[in-house]
N, C-alpha and C positions, 0 to 999 in steps of 0.2 A: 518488538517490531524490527529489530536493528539485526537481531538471529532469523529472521522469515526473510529479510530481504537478502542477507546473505546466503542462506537456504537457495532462496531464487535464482541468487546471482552462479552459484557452485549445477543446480540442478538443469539451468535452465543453458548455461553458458554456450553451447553450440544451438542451440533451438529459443531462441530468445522471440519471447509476445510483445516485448517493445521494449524499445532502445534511445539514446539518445546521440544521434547526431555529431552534433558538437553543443558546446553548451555553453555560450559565449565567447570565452577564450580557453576554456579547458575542456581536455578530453573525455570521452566516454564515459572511458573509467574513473578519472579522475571525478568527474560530475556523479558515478555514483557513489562514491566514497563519502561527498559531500553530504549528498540526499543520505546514506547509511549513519552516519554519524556525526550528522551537524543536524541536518532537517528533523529529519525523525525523529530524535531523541527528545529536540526541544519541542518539537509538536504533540508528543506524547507526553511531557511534563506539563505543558500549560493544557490541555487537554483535563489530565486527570487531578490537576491540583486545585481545579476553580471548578470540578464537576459540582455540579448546583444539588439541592436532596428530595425538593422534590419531582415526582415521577414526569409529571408533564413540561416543567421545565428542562428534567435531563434529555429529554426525547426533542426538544426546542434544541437545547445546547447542542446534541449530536449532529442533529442538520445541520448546523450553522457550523462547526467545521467541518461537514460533509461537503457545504458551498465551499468555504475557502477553500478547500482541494478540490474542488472542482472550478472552480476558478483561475487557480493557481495551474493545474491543468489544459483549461481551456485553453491559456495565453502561452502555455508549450505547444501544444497545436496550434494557433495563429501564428507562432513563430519559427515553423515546423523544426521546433528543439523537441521533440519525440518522434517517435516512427513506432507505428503498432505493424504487427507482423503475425503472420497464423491463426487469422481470428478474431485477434485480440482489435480491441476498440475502445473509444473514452465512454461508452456504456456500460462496460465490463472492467473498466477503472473506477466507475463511479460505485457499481458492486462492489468489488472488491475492498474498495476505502469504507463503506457503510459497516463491510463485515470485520473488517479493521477494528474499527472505533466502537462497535459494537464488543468483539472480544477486548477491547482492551478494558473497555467498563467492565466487560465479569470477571474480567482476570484481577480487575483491584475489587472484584466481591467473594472470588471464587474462583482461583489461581488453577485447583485441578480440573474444573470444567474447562477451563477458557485452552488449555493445552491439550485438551480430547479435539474441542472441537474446532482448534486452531489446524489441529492434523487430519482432522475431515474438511474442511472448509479447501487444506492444500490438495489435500488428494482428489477432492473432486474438479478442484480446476485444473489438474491435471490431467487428468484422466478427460475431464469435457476436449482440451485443448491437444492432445496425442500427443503430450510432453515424452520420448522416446527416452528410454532411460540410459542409452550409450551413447548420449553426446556429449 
């Protein structure tokens, strides 16, 4: 997760789908530094370390931290600490985190699928979104 967001942050850096404001008292950048290697890292260890075995509970477990990013989301929009831009929307966040937490389940089943389709999944929201490749 921590290599896709920085991925975004290098590809996306002059054509950015959403950005952050200010974010409290620290900047931007600084805020996504935080989200890159503080959030997401722990969000993906307790994520995959309490993943449950059976199939209908995993599918239980993944909405339920599909809410709390979406939650956690929601309340950067009421607080306008995000700004979507080019399309982008907390609809196509909530996509995006589904397909998140989806590869990251097959990545701890199936490491070389989860990196195929980690690279389709980017290239298609790129290409949906006219990510131009010289910015």
């Amino acid at each position: 997760m921590t290599v896709i967001a920085l991925l975004y942050n290098l590809v996306c850096r002059g054509y950015p789908l959403w950005y952050h404001p200010r974010w409290w008292l620290m900047t931007d950048k600084f805020s996504q530094l935080v989200q890159i290697f503080v959030l997401l890292p722990c969000t993906t260890l307790l994520f995959l370390r309490n993943m449950p075995h059976r199939p209908l509970v995993k599918i239980m477990y993944g909405f339920g931290f599909l809410a709390v990013y979406g939650l956690y989301e929601a309340l950067l929009c009421l607080t306008h600490e995000i700004v979507y831009c080019h399309g982008w929307s907390f609809g196509w966040s909530m996509l995006l985190d589904a397909c998140m937490f989806f590869v990251m389940w097959l990545h701890n089943e199936n490491w070389r699928i989860s990196i195929g389709l980690s690279g389709l999944i980017m290239s298609l929201f790129l290409a949906w979104f006219h990510v131009p490749w010289d910015t």
